[in-house]
C-alpha positions in Angstrom: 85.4 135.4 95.4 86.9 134.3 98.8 90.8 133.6 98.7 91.2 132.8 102.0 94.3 130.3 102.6 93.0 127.1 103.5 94.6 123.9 104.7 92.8 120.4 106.1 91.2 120.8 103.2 89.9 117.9 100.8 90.5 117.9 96.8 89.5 115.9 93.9 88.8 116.3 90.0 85.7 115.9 88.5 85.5 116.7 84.5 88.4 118.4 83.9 87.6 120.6 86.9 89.2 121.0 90.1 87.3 120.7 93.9 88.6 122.0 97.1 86.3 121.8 99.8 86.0 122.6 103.1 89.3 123.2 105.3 90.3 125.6 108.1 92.5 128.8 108.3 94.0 128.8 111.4 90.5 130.7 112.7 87.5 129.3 110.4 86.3 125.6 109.9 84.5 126.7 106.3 81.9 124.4 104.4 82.8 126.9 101.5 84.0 124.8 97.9 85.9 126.2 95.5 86.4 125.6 91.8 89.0 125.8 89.6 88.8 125.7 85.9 92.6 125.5 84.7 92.1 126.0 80.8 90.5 129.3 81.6 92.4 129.6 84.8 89.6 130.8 86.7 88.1 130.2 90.3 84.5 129.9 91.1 82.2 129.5 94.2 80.0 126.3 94.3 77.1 125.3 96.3 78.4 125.5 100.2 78.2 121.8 101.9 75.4 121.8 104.8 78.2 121.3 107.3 81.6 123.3 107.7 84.3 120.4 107.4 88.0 120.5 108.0 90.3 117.3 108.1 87.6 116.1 106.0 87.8 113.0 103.3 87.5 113.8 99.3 86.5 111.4 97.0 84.9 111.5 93.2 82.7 108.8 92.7 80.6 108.2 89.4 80.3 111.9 88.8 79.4 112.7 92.5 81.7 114.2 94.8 81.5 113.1 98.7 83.0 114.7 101.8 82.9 112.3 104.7 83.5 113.1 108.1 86.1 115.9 109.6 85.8 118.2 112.3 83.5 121.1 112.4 85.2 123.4 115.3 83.0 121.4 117.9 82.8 117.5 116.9 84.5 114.8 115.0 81.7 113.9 112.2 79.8 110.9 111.3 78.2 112.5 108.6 78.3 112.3 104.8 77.2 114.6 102.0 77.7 114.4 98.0 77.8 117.2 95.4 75.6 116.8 92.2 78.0 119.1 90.2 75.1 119.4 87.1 72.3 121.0 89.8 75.2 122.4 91.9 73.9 120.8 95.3 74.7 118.7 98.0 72.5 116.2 99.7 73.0 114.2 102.9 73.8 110.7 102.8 74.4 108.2 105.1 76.2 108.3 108.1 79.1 106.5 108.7 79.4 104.3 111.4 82.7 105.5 113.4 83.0 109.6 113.6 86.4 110.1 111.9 88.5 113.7 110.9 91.7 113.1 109.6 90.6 109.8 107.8 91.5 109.4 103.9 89.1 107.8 101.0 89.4 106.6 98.0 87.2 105.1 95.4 87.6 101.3 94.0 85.6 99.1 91.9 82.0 101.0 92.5 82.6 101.5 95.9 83.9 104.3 98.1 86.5 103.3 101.2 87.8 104.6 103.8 89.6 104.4 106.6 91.5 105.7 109.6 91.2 109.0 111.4 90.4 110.2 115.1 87.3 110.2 116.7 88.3 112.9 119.4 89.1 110.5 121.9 91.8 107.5 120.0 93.2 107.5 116.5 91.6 104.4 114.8 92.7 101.2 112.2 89.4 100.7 111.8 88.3 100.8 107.8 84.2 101.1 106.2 82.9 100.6 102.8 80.3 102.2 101.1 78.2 101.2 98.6 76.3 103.9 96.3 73.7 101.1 95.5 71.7 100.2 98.7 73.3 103.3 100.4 75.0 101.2 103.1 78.3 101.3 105.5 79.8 98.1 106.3 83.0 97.2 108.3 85.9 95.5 106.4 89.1 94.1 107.9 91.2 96.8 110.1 94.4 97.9 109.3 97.5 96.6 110.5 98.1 99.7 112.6 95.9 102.9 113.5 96.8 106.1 111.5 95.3 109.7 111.1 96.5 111.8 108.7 97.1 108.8 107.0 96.9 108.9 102.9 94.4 106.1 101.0 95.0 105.7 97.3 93.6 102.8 95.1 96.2 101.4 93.1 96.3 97.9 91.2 93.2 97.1 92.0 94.1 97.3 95.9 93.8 100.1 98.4 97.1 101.8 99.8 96.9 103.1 103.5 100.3 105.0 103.9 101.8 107.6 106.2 100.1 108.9 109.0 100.0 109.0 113.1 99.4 106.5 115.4 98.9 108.6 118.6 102.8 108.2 119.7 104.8 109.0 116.3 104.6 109.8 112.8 105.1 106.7 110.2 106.8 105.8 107.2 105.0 102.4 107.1 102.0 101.2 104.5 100.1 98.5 104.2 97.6 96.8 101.2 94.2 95.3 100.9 92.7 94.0 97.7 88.8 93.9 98.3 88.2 91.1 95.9 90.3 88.7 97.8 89.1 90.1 101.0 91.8 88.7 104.4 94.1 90.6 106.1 96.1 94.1 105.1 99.6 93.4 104.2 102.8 95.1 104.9 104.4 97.4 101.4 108.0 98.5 101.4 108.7 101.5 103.7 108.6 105.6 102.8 111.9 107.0 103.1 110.4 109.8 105.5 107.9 109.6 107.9 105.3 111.8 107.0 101.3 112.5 108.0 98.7 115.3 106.5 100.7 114.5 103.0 99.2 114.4 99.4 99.5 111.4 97.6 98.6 111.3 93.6 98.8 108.3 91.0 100.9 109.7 87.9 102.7 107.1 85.0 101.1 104.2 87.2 103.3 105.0 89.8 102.2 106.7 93.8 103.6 109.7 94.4 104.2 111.2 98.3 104.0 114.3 98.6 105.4 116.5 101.4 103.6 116.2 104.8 104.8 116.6 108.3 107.3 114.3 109.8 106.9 114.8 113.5 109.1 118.3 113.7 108.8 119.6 110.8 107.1 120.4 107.6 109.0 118.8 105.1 108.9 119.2 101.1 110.3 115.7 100.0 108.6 114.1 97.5 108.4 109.8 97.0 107.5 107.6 94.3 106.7 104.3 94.7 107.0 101.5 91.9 104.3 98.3 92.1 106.3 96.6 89.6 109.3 96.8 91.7 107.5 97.3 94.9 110.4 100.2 95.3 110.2 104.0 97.0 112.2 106.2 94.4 113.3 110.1 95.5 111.7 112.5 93.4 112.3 116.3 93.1 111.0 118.3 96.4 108.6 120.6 96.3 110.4 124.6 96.3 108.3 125.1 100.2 107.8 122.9 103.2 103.8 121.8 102.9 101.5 119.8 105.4 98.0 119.8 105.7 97.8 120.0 101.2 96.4 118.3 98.7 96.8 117.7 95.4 95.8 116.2 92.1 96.4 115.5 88.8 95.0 116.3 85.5 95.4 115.0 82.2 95.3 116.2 78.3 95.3 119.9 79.2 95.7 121.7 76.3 97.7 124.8 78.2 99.8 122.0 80.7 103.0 124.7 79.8 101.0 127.2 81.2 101.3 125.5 85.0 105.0 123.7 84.6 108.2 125.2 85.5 111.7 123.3 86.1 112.4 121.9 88.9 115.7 121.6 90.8 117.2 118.4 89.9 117.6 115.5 92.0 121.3 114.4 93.0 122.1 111.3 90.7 123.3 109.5 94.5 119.6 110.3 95.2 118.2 108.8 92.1 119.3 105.4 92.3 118.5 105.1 95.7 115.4 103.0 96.3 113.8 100.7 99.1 113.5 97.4 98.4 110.6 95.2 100.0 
């Protein structure tokens, strides 16, 4: 199968399986999607998407998979498509209704959210829901500031936009909205680095930051933040500088040794040092 390195890619687990779609290597925008299938630790080719998408958004949703938006060498996309991974097919769905690449979505309460990005012409705060039901996109409240390469995660029943770039700089900032009560996004306690095109995973109820670009660099540092002490914690870097990754996590393997090794440990200075909101 194709190994090509890919990065601007989207990920996302659906039964036990992993997805990476889509993504660019330095040449290629590819609508490719791989699979990986880490108790037999095997890669497989799935169904291509109709429309080669890097900087593209990710997100598993009632045993669906979407990719929304990105950038297909020419345009910044509008366009939406899920994976039926029992007939091994995508089908278009509807549009959005800003064209975003370099947007982030997550999943909450039986809808799929999303928000940020760049449209080719302004990053955007702007945020859309969508609902699986009557197949709609609606607006809901911007966020405080625009970001692309911004990270969405849905934690505590509220949606976390962290990270990202707001046209001048890269940010350490975040900010919360809670759907059910609806009003404005709030400020959260700030990253300790300033980071966009960074993974973010939930792991022991916790959000996890992971690597990223701060606005020189690639950097490997690795956050953790607390909701019950609304705290950033240091965490052990990553062994390489990464941007432009993703990442996931998966749990109950039954070979979890098999992809573990030991990491360097974090300075005890480091470990007690926290944000505090």
């Amino acid at each position: 199968m194709d190994l090509t390195p890919r990065a601007y890619h989207g990920l996302c687990t659906l039964n036990n399986l992993i997805y990476m779609i889509g993504g660019f290597d330095g040449s290629d925008h590819f609508n490719t999607v791989r699979c990986y299938d880490p108790v037999a630790n095997t890669w497989h080719e799935r169904a291509c998407m109709y429309q080669a998408r890097c900087y593209v958004s990710v997100v598993a949703h009632d045993g669906l998979i979407y990719a929304l938006g990105g950038y297909n060498g020419r345009t910044r996309m509008s366009s939406v498509e899920r994976y039926y991974p029992d007939k091994n097919q995508w089908e278009m769905t509807t549009p959005m209704n800003k064209q975003r690449s370099d947007a982030s979505a997550a999943s909450l309460t039986g809808k799929i959210y999303i928000v940020g990005g760049f449209n080719g012409q302004e990053v955007l705060s702007s945020a859309e829901v969508f609902d699986p039901d009557t197949k709609q996109w609606s607006f809901i409240r911007s966020m405080l500031s625009p970001r692309s390469g911004v990270s969405l995660i849905a934690y505590r029943d509220c949606l976390y936009a962290l990270g990202g770039f707001n046209g001048y700089s890269r940010l350490n900032t975040g900010e919360r909205f809670n759907p059910q009560r609806g009003g404005d996004w709030q400020e959260v306690t700030e990253m300790f680095s300033a980071r966009s095109n960074f993974a973010t995973v939930l792991l022991d109820d916790m959000i996890f930051v992971i690597g990223g670009f701060n606005g020189s660099t690639t950097i490997p540092h690795v956050e953790c933040y607390d909701g019950d002490t609304m705290e950033w914690y240091d965490a052990a870097p990553m062994n390489l500088n990464r941007s432009a990754l993703s990442a996931c996590v998966l749990a109950g393997l039954p070979n979890a040794r098999s992809f573990s090794y030991l990491a360097k440990a974090v300075p005890a200075a480091g470990a007690d040092q926290a944000h505090h909101s």
